[in-house]
N, C-alpha and C positions, 0 to 999 in steps of 0.2 A: 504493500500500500504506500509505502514512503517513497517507494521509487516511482511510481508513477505519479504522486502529488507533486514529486521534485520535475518528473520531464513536462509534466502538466503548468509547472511555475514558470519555468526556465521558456515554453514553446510560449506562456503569455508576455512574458517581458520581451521577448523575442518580437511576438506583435506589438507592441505596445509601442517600442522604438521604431518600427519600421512604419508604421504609419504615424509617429510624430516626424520621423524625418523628412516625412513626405510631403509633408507643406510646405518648407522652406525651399524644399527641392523642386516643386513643381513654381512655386511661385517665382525662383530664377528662373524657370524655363517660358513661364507665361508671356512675355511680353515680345516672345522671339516666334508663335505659332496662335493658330484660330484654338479658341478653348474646347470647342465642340469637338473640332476635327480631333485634337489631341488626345480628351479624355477617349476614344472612339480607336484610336491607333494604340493607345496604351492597353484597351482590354480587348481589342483585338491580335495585336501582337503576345499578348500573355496569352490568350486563350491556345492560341495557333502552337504555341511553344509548348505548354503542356499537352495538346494533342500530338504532340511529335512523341512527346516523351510518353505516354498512355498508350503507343500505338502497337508495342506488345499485349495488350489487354484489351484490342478495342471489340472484342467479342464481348466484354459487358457494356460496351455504350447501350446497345439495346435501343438505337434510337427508335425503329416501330412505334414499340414497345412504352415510349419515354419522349418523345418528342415534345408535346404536349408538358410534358415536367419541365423540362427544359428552357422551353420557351416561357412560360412560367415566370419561374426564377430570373430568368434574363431580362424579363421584362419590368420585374419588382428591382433585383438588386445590381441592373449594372445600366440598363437604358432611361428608368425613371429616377434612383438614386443619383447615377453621375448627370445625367441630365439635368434633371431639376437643379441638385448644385449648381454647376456651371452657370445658367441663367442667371440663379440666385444670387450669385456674387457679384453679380451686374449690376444690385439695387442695395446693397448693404454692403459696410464696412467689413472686412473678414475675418475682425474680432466678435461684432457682434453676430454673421451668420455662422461663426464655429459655434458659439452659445444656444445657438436654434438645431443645427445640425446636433450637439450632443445632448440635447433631450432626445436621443435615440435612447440608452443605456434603460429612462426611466419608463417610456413608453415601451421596451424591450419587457421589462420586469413585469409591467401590466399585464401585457400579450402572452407571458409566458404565462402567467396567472391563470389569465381565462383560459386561454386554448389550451397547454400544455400542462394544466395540473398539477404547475410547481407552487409548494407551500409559501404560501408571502406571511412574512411575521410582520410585526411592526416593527421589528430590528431593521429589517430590507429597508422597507418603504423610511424609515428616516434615515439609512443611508443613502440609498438614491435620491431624496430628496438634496441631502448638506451634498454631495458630491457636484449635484447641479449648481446650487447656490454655489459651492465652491467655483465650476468654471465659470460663471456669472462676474466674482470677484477679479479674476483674473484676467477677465477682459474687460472690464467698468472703464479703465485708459482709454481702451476704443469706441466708447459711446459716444454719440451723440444727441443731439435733441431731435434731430431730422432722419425722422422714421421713416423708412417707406415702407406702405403695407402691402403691397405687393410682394416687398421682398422680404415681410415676415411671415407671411405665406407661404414663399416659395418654400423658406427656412423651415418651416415645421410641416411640410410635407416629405422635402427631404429626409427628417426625421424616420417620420409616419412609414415612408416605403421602404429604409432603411429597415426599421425594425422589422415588417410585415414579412419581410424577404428573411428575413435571418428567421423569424417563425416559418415558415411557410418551407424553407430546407428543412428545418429539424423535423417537421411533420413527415417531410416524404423521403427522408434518409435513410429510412429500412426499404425504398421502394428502386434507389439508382445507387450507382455506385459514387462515390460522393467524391471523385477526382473529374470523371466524369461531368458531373454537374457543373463543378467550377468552370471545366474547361466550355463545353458549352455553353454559360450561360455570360460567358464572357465573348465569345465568339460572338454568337448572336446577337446579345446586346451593344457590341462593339460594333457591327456592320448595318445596325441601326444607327445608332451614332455619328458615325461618319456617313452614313446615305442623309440623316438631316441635318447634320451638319454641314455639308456639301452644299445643299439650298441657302445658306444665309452666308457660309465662309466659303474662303477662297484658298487653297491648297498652294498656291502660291506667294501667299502670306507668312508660310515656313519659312525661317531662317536655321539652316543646318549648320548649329553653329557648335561645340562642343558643350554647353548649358545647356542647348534642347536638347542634342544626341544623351548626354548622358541623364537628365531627366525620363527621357523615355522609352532609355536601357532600366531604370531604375524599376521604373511602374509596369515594366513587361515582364519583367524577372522578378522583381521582391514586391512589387508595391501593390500587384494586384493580385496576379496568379498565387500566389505560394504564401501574400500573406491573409488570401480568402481562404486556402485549405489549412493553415492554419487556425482561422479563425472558428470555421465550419469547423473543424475537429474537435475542437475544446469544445462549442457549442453542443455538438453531439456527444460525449464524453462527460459531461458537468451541466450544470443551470444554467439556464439561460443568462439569467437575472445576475448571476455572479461573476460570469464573465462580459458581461454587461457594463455593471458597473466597473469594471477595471479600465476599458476603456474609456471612462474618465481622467485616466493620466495622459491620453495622448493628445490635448491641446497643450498638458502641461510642459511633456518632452519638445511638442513643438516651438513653443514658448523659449525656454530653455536653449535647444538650438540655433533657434532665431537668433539668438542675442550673441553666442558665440561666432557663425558665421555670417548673421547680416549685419551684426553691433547691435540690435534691436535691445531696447534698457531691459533688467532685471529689477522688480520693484517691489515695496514690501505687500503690495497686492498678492504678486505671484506666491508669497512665499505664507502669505493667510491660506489663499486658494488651494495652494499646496497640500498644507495641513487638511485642510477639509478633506479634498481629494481624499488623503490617506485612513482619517477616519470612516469618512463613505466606504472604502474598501474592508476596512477592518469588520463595522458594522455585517455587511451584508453576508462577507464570508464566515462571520464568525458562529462557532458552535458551541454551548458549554460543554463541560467536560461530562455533567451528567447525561444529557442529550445524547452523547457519542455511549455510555456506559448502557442507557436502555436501547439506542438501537443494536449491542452487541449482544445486549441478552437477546434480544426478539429474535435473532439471527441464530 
């Protein structure tokens, strides 16, 4: 059991930094490529790469069989998620749209609730709640008073399909092979992507410049493919809700990053928010030690 809490910690931290790295990463690359086209090439190039590497086992893709799943998921967590973002960030600040994008974690914990049966204490729910208040804190430097409600819309639908998608795998991952799915629903929702992103951008707007190339070596290789079956793994392995809320640290790592490679300041905001964060996680994952003693008797 320790051994597997341990590859189980190490594979979250492991996501945790790879999708904080990812904003500062991407956000060098943005201003060199159409944002639609990119996010579109990023999970289509991930998808295409794990299907090279799955293609000893592509007897379980099962597409017939599964197509319909596929599309699915592709359509909840890589054409409406990256979608929706992308626009999204067109109307808000990107401090305040990470704030709207990570009410995923608590909406996750809801979802898990209702549809998947997981126990919610009130231990949970006041840690997702402080965890949220925590990234709220840590982004209040980027508020302003000029809202746009379109783009707090866009922001908590991002959320919305963000989560639905992360339920809506864990429901039918006894049904496909779940290397599979990623690859798929990354293909697919990638070649959506770029066919509408092709209508508004223009592919000649690419600047191939070593920021963009390695940006989007990044998000082909670590940033989408490998750190979704990551994600999806633990998902199916663990609670929804607990792996949920740990992804509360990754505006933090991003933050953090920021400030090392863009200079972006460290402030004693970040370092409340922090705290919070860490309590959030403590709360949710936490079990007493009686709790652990009767469910060893029942066993």
């Amino acid at each position: 059991m320790k051994k597997i809490f341990t590859k189980s910690t190490m594979l979250l931290l492991f996501l945790i930094f790879v999708w904080g790295a990812s904003w500062p990463i991407y956000k060098l690359a943005l201003p060199y490529t159409p944002p639609v086209i990119f996010a579109g090439m990023r999970a289509t190039m991930g998808g295409l790469l794990l299907a090279v590497i799955l293609f000893k086992i592509r007897d379980k893709l099962n597409w017939r069989e599964n197509w319909r799943l596929y599309c699915t998921s592709a359509l909840l967590n890589t054409t409406l998620f990256f979608g929706i973002q992308t626009v999204g960030l067109n109307y808000l600040p990107g401090g305040l749209f990470s704030i709207l994008v990570y009410f995923q974690p608590v909406l996750l914990g809801l979802f898990a609730w209702i549809w998947l049966g997981e126990f919610m204490t009130p231990g949970k729910i006041l840690g997702l709640v402080i965890g949220f208040i925590g990234i709220v804190i840590v982004s209040l430097d980027g508020l302003t008073f000029h809202v746009s409600v379109i783009g707090v819309i866009l922001g908590l639908l991002t959320a919305f399909f963000w989560a639905l998608g992360v339920i809506y795998v864990k429901k039918v991952s006894n049904r496909v092979n779940p290397y599979w799915m990623v690859s798929m629903q990354c293909i697919i929702g990638g070649f959506v992507l770029i066919g509408f992103g092709s209508f508004f951008e223009d592919f000649s707007d690419i600047v191939w410049n070593s920021k963009y190339i390695s940006a989007l070596t990044y998000g082909s290789v670590l940033g989408i493919p490998l750190a979704q079956i990551v994600y999806y793994k633990l998902i199916r392995e663990g609670e929804a809700s607990k792996v949920g809320s740990s992804t509360f640290m990754v505006p933090i790592i991003a933050v953090i990053l920021g400030a090392v490679f863009l200079e972006e300041p460290i402030t004693y905001l970040l370092i409340i928010g922090l705290v919070m964060v860490g309590i959030s996680i403590f709360l949710v994952n936490y079990r007493s030690k009686k709790k652990l003693i009767d469910y060893s008797n029942k066993r």
